[in-house]
Residue, then its C-alpha position, 0 to 999 in steps of 0.5 A: x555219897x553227898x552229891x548224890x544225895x544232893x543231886x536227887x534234892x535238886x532232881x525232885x525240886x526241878x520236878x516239882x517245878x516243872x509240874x508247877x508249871x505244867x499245871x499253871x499251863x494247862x490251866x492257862x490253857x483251858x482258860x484261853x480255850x474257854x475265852x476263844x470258844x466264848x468269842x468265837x460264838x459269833x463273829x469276830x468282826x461283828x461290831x455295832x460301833x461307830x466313829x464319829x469323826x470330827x467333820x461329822x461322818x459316821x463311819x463303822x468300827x471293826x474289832x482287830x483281834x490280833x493279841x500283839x497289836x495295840x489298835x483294838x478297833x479300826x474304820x476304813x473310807x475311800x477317797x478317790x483312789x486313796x484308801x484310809x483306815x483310821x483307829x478309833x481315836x480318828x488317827x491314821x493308821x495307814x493309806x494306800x494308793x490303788x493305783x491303776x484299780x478302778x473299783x466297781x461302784x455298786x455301793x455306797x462303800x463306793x467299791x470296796x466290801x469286807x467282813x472276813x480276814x483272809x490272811x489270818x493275822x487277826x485284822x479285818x481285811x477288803x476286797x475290791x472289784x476291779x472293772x476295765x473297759x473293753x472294746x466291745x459293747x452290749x446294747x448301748x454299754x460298753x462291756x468290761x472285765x471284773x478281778x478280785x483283789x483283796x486289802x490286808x486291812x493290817x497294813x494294806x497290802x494289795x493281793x491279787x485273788x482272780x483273773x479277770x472275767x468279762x461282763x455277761x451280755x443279755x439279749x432280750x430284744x428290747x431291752x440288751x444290758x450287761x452283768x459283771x461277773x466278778x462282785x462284791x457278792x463273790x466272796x463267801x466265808x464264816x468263822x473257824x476258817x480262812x479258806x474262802x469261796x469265789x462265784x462269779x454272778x451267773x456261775x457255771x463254775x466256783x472256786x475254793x481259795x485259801x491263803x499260802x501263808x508259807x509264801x504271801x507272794x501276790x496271788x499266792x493261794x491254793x485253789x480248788x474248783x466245783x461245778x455251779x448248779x447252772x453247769x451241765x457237768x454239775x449233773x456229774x456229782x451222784x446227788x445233783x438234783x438236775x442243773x439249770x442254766x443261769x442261777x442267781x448269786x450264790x448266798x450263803x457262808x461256810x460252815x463247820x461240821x466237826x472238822x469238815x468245812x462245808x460251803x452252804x448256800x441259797x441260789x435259784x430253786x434250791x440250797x446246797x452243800x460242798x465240801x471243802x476240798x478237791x473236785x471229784x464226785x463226793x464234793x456236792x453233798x446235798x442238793x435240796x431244791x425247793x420253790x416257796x409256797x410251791x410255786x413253781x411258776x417262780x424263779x425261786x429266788x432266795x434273796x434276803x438276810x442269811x446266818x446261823x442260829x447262835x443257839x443252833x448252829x444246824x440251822x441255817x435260816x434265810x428271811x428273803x425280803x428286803x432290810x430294814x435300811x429301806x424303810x430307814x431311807x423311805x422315812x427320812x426322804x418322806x417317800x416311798x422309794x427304796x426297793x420298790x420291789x422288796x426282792x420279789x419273793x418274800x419267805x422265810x426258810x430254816x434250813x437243817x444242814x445237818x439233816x437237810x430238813x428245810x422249813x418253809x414260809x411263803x409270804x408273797x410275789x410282788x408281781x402277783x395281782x398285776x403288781x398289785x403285791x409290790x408292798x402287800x405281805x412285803x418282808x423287812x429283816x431286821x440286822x439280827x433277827x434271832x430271840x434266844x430261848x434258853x435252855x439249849x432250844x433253838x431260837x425264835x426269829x423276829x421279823x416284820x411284815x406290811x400288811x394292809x396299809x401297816x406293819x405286823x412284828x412277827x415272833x416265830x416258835x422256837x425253830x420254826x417258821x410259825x407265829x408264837x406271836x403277832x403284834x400289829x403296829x410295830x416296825x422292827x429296827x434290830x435286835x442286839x446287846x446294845x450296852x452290853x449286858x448279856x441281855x438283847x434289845x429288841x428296837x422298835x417303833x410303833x407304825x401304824x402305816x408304812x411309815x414308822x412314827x418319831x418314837x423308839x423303844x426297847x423291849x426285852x423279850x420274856x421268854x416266861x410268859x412269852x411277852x414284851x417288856x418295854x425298857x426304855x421310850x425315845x421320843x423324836x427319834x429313830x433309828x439311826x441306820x449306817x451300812x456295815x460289811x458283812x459278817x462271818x456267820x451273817x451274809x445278805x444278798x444283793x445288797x452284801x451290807x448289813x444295817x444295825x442300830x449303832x452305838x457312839x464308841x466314845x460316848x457309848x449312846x445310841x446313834x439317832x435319827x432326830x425328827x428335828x435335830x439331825x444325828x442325835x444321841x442318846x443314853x443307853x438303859x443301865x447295864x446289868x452286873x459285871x461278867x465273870x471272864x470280863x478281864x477288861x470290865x467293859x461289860x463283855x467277854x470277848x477277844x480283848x479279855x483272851x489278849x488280856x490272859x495271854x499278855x499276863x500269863x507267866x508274870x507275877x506282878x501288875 
C-alpha cells in the first residue's frame, strides 16, 4: 500500500506545480497583453529620434521590436545604388546593392519610403519605385514603367511586389507630360496588420496584398483586388455613389473594426470604405462623397496630413493643407517658395467611420481671387496635431492658419472642427512627448508675419481652464525639421513624408535650427516621475519593456 500512498504524494505535488506554473503564466500573459495593447496605441515604427553621424548628417531613427534582436533602433540612407542601415551607435548593420533597380526619384529619400513591416519580423522594412525607360515618349518625355519592390529592413532582402505598369500620357494641347503609375504613395498600411493595399496614381483598379510567410520565395504573396472609384465597374458595388474618371491617389490607412480590417481612405469628392477580403459586391462598404464648403466647382481634393484620433480611434481626421516643413524651409532660405500653392484646397475634415458621419471645415481655394488666395486662409499641419482631453472624450486638434499677413494657432472643441480657441501670432511646429514624460508638448514660435521669429517654446495644454501654460523659451532658435517615413496610423499626401521636432538619441536634446549657429541642441525640460510598466526606466512604456518581460519570464535570478 506504500507506493500507493507515495504516488498520490507525488500526483498532488506534480498538480500543485503545475497549477503554480499555470498561474505564473497567465499572469505573464496578462502582463505581455497589457504591454502590447499599451504600445500598440500608436505606431510601432513611430519615432522622433535622430543620429547624428560623425560627418554631421542627421538621419531618423526607427524602433526594431523584434524581442530576439539586440539592435533596438536602426537609420537607413542611399548612396548611389548601395543601401545602408546603420544601428544607433552609426555601426553597420547590413548594405545592399540594388542592382539593375533604378529608384524613382520623387524625394529627398532620393528613392526609397518606408513605415510599415511587411514581413512580420518586427523590423521596419522599404519600398522602392522602380522606373525603366520606354521607347515611347509623351511630349518631349520619355515615358517609362514603375514596379514596386520592398526591403526587408532586417537583412535587405529585395522582394518583388508589382509587375510593372507604364506611365500615364496627359494631352492638354499645350502642355503633354506624363505621370508614373507605381509611387511611393502606392502603398497604404496601419497597425494590427500586415496585409497592405497597392494603388497606383490614377487608378481604376487597387490590390490587397499580404505576405506568404509559409513560402518568402520572391513575390510570394496572396493577393486580392477592388474597383477604384474612377472605374466604370465601381458602379458594380450596391453602394457606390456613381464613379468618376481620374481621382486622385488614394490617401488613407487600414483600419480595424473588431476583427474586420477595412481599407479607409480620401480620394477626389469623396472617402471610402473596403473591406479586406475578396472581390465581390459587399466589399465597397461605404461611399461618402463630399466637396468642402460645398463647392462644387472644386475637384475635391483631399491632400494633406491623415491619422486616427488616439482617444478616438472611429475618427479618421484629415487637416488638407501643406506641413509645417514649408515654412521650415521658407525660413531658412529667407524666401517665400515652398509649395506655392499649399495643396490648393485647404480644410479640415473628421470623419466617422464607424458611423460614417463626416465633419467638415472649409478654409480656402488658393485660385479663388485671380490666385489671390495662394497664401490667405493657407493651412499648415503640424507632424501631430491631436490635444488629449482625458476622461475617454475625443481629441481637439491643433493647427495653424495665415491669415492677413500672420498666422492664427487654431485649438478645435473636443472632435470637432469648431474653435475652442484662437491665438494670433503663433506658428505651430509639432506636438509630441518630447522627454518623454506622459505629457505632450506643444512647440511654437511666435510669427507676426509669415515668417516665424528666432524663438521657440513649449506649452502644456491645461485642459481645466482651456489655456496655455509656457514650459520652457528657446531664444535664436527653431526648429529643426528632417523627413521621416511615414506611420502606421499617420499617412500624408503627395509628400508621403512626415516632419516631427527631433530629438538627439545620444544626448537626448532637442534638434535646432540656430539663427547664427547652424544645427544646435538643446536641453530638454525635466521629466516628470517614473511610470509604472517602464521595465527599462527610460521614461516610456513601450515594445522594449514587453522584450524585457518576455526575456525574464521563467528565471528566477537577475
Amino acid at each position: 500500500m506504500w507506493w500507493k500512498i507515495r504516488r498520490a504524494e507525488l500526483k498532488s505535488k506534480v498538480l500543485r506545480l503545475n497549477m503554480k506554473f499555470f498561474c505564473r503564466l497567465l499572469i505573464a500573459i496578462s502582463l505581455v497583453f497589457f504591454l502590447f495593447n499599451v504600445t500598440h496605441k500608436v505606431s510601432i515604427f513611430a519615432s522622433n529620434k535622430v543620429l547624428i553621424t560623425k560627418s554631421g548628417q542627421i538621419l531618423p531613427l526607427y524602433p526594431v521590436s523584434d524581442p530576439r534582436s539586440s539592435v533596438k533602433n536602426v537609420s537607413f540612407f542611399k548612396e548611389g545604388k548601395i543601401i545602408r542601415t546603420l544601428d544607433s551607435d552609426e555601426e553597420l548593420i547590413w548594405e545592399k546593392n540594388i542592382g539593375d533597380i533604378t529608384p524613382l526619384d520623387y524625394s529627398v529619400y532620393a528613392g526609397f519610403f518606408g513605415g510599415f513591416d511587411f514581413d512580420g519580423d518586427g523590423w521596419p522594412d522599404l519600398g522602392l519605385v522602380d522606373a525603366k525607360p520606354t521607347d515611347e515618349t509623351c511630349g518631349v518625355f520619355v515615358l517609362n514603367t514603375t514596379s514596386l519592390f520592398f526591403v526587408s529592413g532586417k537583412d535587405g532582402k529585395i522582394i518583388k511586389v508589382t509587375e510593372p505598369l507604364r506611365d500615364l500620357c496627359w494631352d492638354f494641347g499645350s502642355t503633354i507630360y506624363p505621370t508614373p503609375q507605381w509611387t511611393h504613395l502606392s502603398v497604404l498600411f496601419g497597425n494590427y496588420t500586415k496585409t497592405f493595399g497597392l494603388v497606383p496614381l490614377y487608378a481604376t483598379k487597387g490590390w490587397i496584398k499580404t505576405f506568404n510567410f509559409t513560402n518568402s520565395q520572391e513575390g510570394n504573396f496572396a493577393s486580392d483586388y477592388f474597383y477604384y472609384p474612377s472605374a466604370p465597374e465601381y458602379d458594380n458595388y450596391p453602394v457606390s455613389k456613381g464613379y468618376i474618371a481620374k481621382r486622385h491617389i488614394a490617401n488613407g490607412l487600414i483600419l480595424k473594426n473588431n476583427n474586420e480590417f477595412r481599407l479607409v481612405f480620401f480620394t477626389s469628392g469623396r472617402v471610402v470604405q473596403y473591406k479586406i477580403g475578396s472581390y465581390g459586391p459587399s466589399q465597397l462598404i461605404s461611399d461618402l462623397r463630399f466637396m468642402s464648403g460645398g463647392r462644387s466647382d472644386l475637384v475635391g481634393r483631399n491632400y494633406g496630413l491623415v491619422t486616427t484620433d488616439p482617444n478616438d480611434p472611429q475618427n479618421l481626421v484629415l487637416i488638407a493643407g501643406t506641413s509645417a516643413y514649408s515654412v521650415f524651409s521658407d525660413k531658412i532660405n529667407g524666401k517665400i517658395e515652398n509649395d506655392h500653392w499649399g495643396q490648393i484646397e485647404r480644410h479640415v475634415t473628421i470623419y466617422d467611420w464607424m458611423s460614417e458621419k463626416l465633419d467638415d471645415r472649409f478654409f480656402s481655394f488658393a485660385h479663388d481671387n485671380n490666385d489671390g488666395n495662394k497664401y490667405q486662409n493657407r493651412v499648415v499641419y503640424p507632424n501631430s496635431f491631436f490635444l488629449k482631453t482625458g476622461g475617454g472624450q475625443p481629441s481637439r486638434a491643433a493647427y495653424t492658419v495665415y491669415v492677413d499677413g500672420h498666422w492664427v494657432l487654431h485649438i478645435s472643441k473636443s472632435g470637432s472642427t469648431a474653435d475652442e480657441l484662437i491665438i494670433e501670432n503663433k506658428f505651430l511646429w509639432d506636438i509630441n512627448d518630447l522627454n518623454d514624460d506622459g505629457i505632450d508638448e506643444m512647440v511654437v514660435s511666435p510669427a507676426n508675419g509669415y515668417f516665424p521669429e528666432w524663438t521657440t517654446s513649449l506649452l502644456k495644454w491645461q485642459e481645466t481652464d482651456r489655456s496655455l501654460k509656457t514650459i520652457i523659451t528657446y531664444q535664436g532658435v527653431i526648429p529643426y525639421l528632417t523627413p521621416f517615413f511615414r506611420e502606421e496610423q499617420k499617412t500624408s499626401a503627395p509628400l508621403g513624408l512626415l516632419y516631427p521636432v527631433v530629438v538627439d538619441q545620444k544626448t537626448n536634446k532637442i534638434v535646432m535650427q540656430s539663427e547664427k549657429e547652424g544645427i544646435k541642441l538643446v536641453d530638454l525640460p525635466i521629466q516628470s516621475t517614473f511610470k509604472t510598466g517602464d521595465l527599462d526606466k527610460n521614461g516610456k512604456v513601450d515594445i522594449f519593456d514587453y522584450n524585457i518581460l518576455v526575456g525574464n519570464f521563467g528565471k528566477t535570478t537577475n
